[in-house]
N, C-alpha and C positions, 0 to 999 in steps of 0.2 A: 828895837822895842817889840816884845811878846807879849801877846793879848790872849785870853782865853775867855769864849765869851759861851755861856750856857743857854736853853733854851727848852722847851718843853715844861715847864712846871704847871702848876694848878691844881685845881680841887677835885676830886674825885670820890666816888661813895666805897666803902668798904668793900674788898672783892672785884675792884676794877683794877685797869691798868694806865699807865702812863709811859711816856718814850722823853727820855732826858740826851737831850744831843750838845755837845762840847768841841767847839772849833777853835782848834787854834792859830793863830798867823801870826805875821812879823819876821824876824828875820830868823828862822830856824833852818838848825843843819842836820839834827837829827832826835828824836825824841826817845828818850830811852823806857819811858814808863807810862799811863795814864791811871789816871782813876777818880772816883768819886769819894765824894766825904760828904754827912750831913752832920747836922747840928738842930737841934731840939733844945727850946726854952729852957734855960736853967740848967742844962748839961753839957758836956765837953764836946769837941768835935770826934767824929770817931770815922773810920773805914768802915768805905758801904763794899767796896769793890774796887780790883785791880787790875790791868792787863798789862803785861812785860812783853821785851821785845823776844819775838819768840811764840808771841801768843798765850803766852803762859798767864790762868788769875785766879785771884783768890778771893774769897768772899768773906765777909762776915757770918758768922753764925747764924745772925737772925732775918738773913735773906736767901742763905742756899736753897736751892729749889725756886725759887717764888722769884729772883733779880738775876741778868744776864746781860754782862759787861762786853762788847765789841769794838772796833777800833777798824778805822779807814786807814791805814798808813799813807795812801794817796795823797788824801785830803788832810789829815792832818787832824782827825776827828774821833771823839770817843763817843758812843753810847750805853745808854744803861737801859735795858727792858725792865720795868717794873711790873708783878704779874702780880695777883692774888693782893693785893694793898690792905695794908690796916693801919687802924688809928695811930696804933705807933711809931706807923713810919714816918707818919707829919715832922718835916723839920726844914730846913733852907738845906739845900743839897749844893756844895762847890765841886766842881773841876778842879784839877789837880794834875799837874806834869811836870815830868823831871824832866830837862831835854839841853842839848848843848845848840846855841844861840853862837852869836859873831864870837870867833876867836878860841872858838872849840871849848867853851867855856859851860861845862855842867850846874844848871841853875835850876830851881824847884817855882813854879809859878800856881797859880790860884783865878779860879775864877770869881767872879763877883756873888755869884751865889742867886741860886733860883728856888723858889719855895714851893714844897709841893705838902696839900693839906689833904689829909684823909678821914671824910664825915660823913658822917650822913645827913 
């Protein structure tokens, strides 16, 4: 069983920052991707941000500069620096990993989802 469980969300005023941290455990052999996705009322889920093994990631368009994706391979842990925040970024943000679990078996998991609101 692989659990991914998110943490850091909340409310913040326009122009601050937040730290989104994503742990995953259970029984893992090796995780081959992380990333974030949020989702905003009334619209699709989209890629906020990604890290591969390798270190290698990608962002969306409307975080480059301003969001910075990191990964513990240790631990088993992804983060997302949020910098500069605006309104728009308001939305539930998941965890997201691709990772091979018992039996070398490549599976895509989800975390429950953390909300983070940007207002003043």
């Amino acid at each position: 069983q692989v659990q991914l469980v998110e943490s850091g969300g909340g409310l913040v005023q326009p122009g601050g920052s937040l730290r989104l941290s994503c742990a995953a455990s259970g029984n893992i052999f090796s995780i081959n991707a992380m990333g974030w996705y949020r989702q905003a009322p009334g619209k699709q889920r989209e890629l906020v941000a990604g890290i591969f093994s390798g270190s290698r990631t990608n962002y969306a368009d409307s975080v480059k500069g301003r969001f910075t994706i990191s990964r513990d391979n240790a631990k088993n842990t992804v983060n997302l620096q949020m910098n500069s925040l605006k309104p728009e970024d308001t939305a539930v943000y998941y965890c997201n990993a691709d990772l091979f679990s018992s039996g070398w078996v490549l599976k895509n998991y989800w975390g429950q989802g953390t909300q983070v609101t940007v207002s003043s």
